[in-house]
matplotlib code that plots the C-alpha trace (Angstrom):
import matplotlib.pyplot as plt

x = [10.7, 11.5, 9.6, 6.4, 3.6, 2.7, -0.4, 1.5, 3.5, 0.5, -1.3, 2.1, 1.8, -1.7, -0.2, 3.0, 3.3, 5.1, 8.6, 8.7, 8.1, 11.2, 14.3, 15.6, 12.3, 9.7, 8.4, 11.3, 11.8, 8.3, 7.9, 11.5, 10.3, 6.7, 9.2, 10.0, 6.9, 4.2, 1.7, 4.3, 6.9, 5.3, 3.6, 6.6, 9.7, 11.3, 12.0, 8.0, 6.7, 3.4, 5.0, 4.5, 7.2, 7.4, 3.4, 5.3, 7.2, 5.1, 2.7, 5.3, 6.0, 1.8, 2.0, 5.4, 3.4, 0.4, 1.7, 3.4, 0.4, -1.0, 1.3, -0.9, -1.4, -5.1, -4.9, -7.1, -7.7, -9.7, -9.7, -7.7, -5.8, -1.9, -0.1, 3.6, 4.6]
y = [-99.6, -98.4, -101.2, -100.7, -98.8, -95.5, -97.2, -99.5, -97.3, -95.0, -98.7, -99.9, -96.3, -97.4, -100.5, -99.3, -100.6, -98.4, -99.9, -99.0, -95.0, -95.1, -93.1, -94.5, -96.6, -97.6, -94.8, -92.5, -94.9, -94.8, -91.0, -90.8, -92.6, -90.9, -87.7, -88.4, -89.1, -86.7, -85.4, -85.9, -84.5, -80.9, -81.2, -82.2, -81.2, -78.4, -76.5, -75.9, -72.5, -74.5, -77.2, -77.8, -77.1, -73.2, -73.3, -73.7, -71.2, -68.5, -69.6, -68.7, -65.1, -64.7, -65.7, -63.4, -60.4, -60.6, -61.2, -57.8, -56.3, -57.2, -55.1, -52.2, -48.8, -47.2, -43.5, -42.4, -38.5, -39.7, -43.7, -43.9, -47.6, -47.4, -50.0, -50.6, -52.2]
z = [-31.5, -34.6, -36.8, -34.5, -36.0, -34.4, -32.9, -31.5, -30.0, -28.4, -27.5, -25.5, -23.6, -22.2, -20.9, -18.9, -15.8, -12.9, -13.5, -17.0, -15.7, -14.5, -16.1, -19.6, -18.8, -21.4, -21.3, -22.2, -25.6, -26.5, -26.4, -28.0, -30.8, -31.0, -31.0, -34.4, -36.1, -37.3, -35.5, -32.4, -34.3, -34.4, -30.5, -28.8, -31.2, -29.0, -32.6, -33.7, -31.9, -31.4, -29.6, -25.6, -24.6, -27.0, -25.2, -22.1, -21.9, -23.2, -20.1, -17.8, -19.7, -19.5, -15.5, -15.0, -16.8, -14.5, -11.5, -12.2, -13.1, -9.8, -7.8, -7.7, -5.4, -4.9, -4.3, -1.8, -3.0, -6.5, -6.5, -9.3, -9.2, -10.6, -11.8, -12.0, -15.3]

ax = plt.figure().add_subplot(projection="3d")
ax.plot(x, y, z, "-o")
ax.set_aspect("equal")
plt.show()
């Protein structure tokens, strides 16, 4: 895998069949590999804050933050809406 080009690599993706999905598959060397090499390197290297997996996560802080925000009273006297935080 290593001697293969990068477009190589990203070609042989397109043509996985459904054995090569499996684990330690195909599929798992060829995105290994990709891994390593730049633009790959800095979309799924787990160090880079702009990476997936750093999007990821901050996704899942966005999602725990609102659905906090949407426990919510409505006080009947004035209308006013509170909202625990």
């Amino acid at each position: 895998m290593e001697n293969k080009k990068t477009t190589e690599l990203i070609d042989a993706l397109n043509n996985l069949t459904e054995d090569d999905w499996k684990a330690d598959g195909k599929y798992t060397k060829l995105i290994g590999e990709l891994a390593t090499r730049e633009p790959f390197l800095q979309i799924l290297g787990e160090d880079w804050d702009t990476s997936l997996p750093a999007v990821w996560e901050a996704i899942k802080e966005i999602q725990d933050d609102i659905k906090a925000l949407k426990r919510h009273k409505h006080d009947t006297h004035n209308g006013d809406v509170m909202i625990r935080v």
